[in-house]
Structures are given as structure tokens and as C-alpha cells.
C-alpha positions in Angstrom: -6.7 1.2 4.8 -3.8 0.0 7.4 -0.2 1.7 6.7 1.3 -1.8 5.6 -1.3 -2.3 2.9 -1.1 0.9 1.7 2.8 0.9 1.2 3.0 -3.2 -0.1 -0.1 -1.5 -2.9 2.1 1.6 -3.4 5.3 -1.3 -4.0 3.6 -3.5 -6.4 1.8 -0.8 -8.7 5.4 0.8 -8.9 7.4 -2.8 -9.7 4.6 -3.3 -11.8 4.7 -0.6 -14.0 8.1 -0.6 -14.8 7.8 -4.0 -15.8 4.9 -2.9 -17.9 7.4 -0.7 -19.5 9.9 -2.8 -19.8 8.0 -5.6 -22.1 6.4 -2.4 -24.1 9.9 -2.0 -25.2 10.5 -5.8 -25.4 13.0 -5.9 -22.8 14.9 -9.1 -22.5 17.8 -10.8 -20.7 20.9 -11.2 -23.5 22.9 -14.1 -22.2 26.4 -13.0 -21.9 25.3 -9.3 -21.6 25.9 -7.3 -18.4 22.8 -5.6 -16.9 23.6 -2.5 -15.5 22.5 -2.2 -11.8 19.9 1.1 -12.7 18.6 -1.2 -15.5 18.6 -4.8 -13.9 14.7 -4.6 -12.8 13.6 -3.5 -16.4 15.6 -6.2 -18.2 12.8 -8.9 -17.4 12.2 -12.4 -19.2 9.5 -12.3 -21.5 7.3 -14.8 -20.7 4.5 -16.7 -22.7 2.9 -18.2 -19.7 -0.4 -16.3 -18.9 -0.4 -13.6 -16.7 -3.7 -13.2 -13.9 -4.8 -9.8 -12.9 -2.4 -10.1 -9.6 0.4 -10.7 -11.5 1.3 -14.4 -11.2 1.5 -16.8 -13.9 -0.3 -19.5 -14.1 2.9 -21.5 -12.9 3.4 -19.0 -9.9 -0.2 -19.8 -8.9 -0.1 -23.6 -9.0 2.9 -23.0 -6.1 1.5 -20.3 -4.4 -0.4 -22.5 -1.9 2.9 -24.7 -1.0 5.1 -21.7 -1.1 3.3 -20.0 1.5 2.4 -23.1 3.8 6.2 -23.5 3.7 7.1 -19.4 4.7 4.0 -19.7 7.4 5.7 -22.9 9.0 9.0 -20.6 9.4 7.7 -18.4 10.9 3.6 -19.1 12.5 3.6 -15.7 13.9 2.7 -14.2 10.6 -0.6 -13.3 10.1 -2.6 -14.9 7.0 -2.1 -11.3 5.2 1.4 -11.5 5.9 1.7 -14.7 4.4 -0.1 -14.3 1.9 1.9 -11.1 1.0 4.8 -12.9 1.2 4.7 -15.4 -0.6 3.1 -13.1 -3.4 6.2 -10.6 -3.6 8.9 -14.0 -3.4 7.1 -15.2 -6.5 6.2 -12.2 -8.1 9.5 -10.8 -7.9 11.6 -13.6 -8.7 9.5 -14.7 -12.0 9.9 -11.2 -13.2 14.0 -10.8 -12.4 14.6 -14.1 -13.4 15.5 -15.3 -10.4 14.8 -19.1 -8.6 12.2 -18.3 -6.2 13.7 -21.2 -4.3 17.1 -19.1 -3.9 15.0 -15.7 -2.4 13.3 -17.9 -0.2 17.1 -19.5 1.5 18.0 -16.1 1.3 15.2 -14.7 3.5 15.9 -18.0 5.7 19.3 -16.9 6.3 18.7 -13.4 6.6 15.6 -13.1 9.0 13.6 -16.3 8.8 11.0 -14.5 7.7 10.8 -12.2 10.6 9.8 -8.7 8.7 10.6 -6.6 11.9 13.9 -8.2 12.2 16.7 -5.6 12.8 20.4 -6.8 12.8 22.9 -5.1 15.7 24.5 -3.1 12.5 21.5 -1.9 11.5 20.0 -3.9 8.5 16.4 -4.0 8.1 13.2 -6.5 7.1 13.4 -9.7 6.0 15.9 -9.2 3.7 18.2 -7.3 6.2 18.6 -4.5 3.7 21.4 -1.8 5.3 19.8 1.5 5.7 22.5 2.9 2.6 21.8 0.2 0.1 18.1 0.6 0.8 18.3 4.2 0.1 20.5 3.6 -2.7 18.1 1.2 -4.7 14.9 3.3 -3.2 13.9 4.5 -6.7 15.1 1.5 -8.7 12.3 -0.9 -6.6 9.8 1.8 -5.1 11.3 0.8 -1.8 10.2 3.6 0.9 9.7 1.4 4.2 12.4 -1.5 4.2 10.0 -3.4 7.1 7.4 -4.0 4.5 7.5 -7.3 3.3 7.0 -6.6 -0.2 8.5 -4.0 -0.4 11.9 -5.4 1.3 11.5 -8.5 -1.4 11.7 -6.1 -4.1 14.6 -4.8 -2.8 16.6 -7.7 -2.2 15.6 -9.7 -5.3 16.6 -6.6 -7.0 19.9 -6.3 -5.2 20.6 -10.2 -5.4 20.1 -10.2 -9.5 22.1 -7.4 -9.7 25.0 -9.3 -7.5 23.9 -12.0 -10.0 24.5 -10.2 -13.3 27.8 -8.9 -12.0 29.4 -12.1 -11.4 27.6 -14.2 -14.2 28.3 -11.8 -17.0 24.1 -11.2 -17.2 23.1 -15.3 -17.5 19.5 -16.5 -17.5 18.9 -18.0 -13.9 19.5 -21.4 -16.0 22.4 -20.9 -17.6 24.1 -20.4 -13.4 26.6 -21.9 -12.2 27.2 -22.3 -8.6 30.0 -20.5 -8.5 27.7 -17.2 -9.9 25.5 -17.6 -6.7 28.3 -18.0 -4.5 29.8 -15.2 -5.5 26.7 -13.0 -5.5 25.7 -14.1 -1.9 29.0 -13.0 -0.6 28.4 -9.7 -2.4 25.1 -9.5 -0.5 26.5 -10.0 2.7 29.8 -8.2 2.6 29.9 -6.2 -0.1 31.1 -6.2 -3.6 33.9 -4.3 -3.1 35.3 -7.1 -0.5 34.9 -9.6 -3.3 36.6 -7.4 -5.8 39.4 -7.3 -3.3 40.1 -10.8 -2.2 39.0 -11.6 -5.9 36.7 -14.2 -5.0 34.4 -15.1 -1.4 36.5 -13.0 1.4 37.9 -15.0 4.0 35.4 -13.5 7.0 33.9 -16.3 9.0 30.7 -14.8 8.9 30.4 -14.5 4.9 31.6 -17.9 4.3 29.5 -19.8 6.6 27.0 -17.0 5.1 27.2 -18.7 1.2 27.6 -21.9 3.0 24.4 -21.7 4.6 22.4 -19.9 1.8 23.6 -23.0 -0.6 22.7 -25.7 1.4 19.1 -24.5 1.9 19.0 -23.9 -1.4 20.2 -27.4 -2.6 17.6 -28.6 -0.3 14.5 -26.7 -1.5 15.8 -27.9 -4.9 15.3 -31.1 -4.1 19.5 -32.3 -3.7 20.9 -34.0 -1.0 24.5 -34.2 -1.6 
């Protein structure tokens, strides 16, 4: 078995199991309620919609196809696998952190277009462009142990990006958003937290602004909006 395989199998059977755990105990988003970041990936939705022996529900499996035509046509160097993987971990991920699939995949856009060896000049790694201290931080929170394996790196940053999410929404459903949640928790992904504690709101660096700008717009976009 190839090193990749055996780290994105080593990923999901982790996620998976604390999710497991999580709806043993009947683990469930409160509205209002603020997720702590050690226990953001085991406060899951409960879900009613059937659940196949990879993972997806039934809904996650009617998209799957478009989802990863759409990730291969970013980037047509991936391999089949790759895709594949992909586009399983986007959905997987993002259905069980109760997060818009649609909002990981402008993420990843932004970050990497889905280049998984993609390495920033400060040091950020994978398609998520995890920094080498957040990725050690949240390393037993996601099973993360190789931030340039796709799933493994998607774990991670939906993980991170909920987080930023429950911070700034006060623990909302991914329906109950307002823009002004996801703004705020992209600029926390890009620059830090602490920079939006201190300018009490987006900072004022080009780079993070043109950052949410970006990450919106494709969002608003894959959601169908053109204003």
C-alpha cells in the first residue's frame, strides 16, 4: 500500500471514530452555544439522512460526481485517486462539521487551487496552506500527521475554519450565518485570530482583505449569486 493511502486511511478511520463517539453521546450543535476549539470536531449535526459504508450521505453521494469534475477541472494534474480523495474528505468533512461544502471548496481555491504539494514562501502547507504551528497544534484534534495529504490537510482546515466559525458566530448552525460570521472567520484563517481581536474586526492588511474578498466572491458564485 502507497504512503498517501496509508496516511488518508489512517485520517479518516481517526475523524471517523470520534464522530462515532460523538453521536454515541448525542452530540449536537446548540445554536447560540460556543464550541470550544478541543471540542468543535465532536460537536457534529445529527443527521437523519442515511449514512453508506464510506461515510457519505446519501445527499453527499448524489454531488460527489459534480463536486469532483469541478476540483479535477481546477486542477487536471490530479490523479483520479486524488480526485476522488478529494472530493471525498471536502464532503465528508464539511457534512460532519456543519460546514457548506461550497465554502471549503473557495477556501481551498484561494489557498492552493487544489495543488496538495503547494507550499507558501512563509511556510504553509497542502491545500489548505496549514502553517507548520497550527498544524501541529490541531494534530490530535483531526489525526493530522502529514499536512500534504489531501485528506488529511481537509480535516485540518475544516476543522480550523469551524472553529474560526464558532468563535465569531457564537456556535450557529452553518444556516443560521451571517456573512459577516464567515468574513470574520476567513480573516482569522489567514491572519490570525489575534489580529482580529486587535483591530476588532477584518485587519486592515491588503493581503487579508483582498483574502475574505476573494474567498466570498467564489463562494457567492458556487452558491449560485451573482451580485
Amino acid at each position: 500500500m502507497e504512503e498517501r493511502e496509508r496516511t488518508s486511511k489512517a485520517a479518516r478511520l481517526a475523524y471517523d471514530k470520534a464522530v462515532k463517539a460523538a453521536k454515541q453521546r448525542n452530540g449536537k450543535r446548540s445554536s447560540g452555544t460556543l464550541a470550544s476549539r478541543s471540542g468543535v470536531r465532536s460537536a457534529v449535526t445529527s443527521r437523519n439522512a442515511p449514512v453508506a459504508a464510506n461515510g457519505l450521505s446519501a445527499t453527499a453521494q448524489s454531488v460527489f460526481p459534480a463536486y469532483r469534475a469541478f476540483i479535477k477541472s481546477r486542477n487536471p494534474r490530479l490523479t483520479e485517486s486524488q480526485a476522488s480523495d478529494i472530493t471525498w474528505a471536502v464532503l465528508r468533512y464539511s457534512e460532519a462539521l456543519d460546514t457548506d461544502p461550497r465554502l471549503v471548496i473557495a477556501l481551498i481555491i484561494a489557498e492552493s487551487d487544489f495543488n496538495p504539494n503547494s507550499t507558501s514562501r512563509s511556510g504553509a502547507m497542502g491545500l489548505g496552506q496549514l502553517m507548520p504551528g497550527t498544524a501541529q497544534d490541531i494534530a490530535t484534534k483531526t489525526g493530522l500527521q502529514n499536512p500534504y495529504d489531501p485528506v488529511q490537510n481537509i480535516a485540518g482546515s475544516v476543522w480550523l475554519l469551524r472553529s474560526h466559525l464558532d468563535k465569531y458566530s457564537g456556535g450557529k448552525a452553518m444556516n443560521d450565518l451571517k456573512w459577516n460570521h464567515i468574513s470574520l472567520a476567513l480573516a482569522a484563517y489567514n491572519a490570525g485570530p489575534g489580529a482580529v481581536k486587535k483591530y476588532k474586526g477584518i485587519p486592515p492588511y491588503r493581503e487579508t482583505q483582498n483574502y475574505v474578498r476573494k474567498i466570498n466572491s467564489i463562494y457567492r458564485q458556487l452558491c449560485g449569486e451573482t451580485g
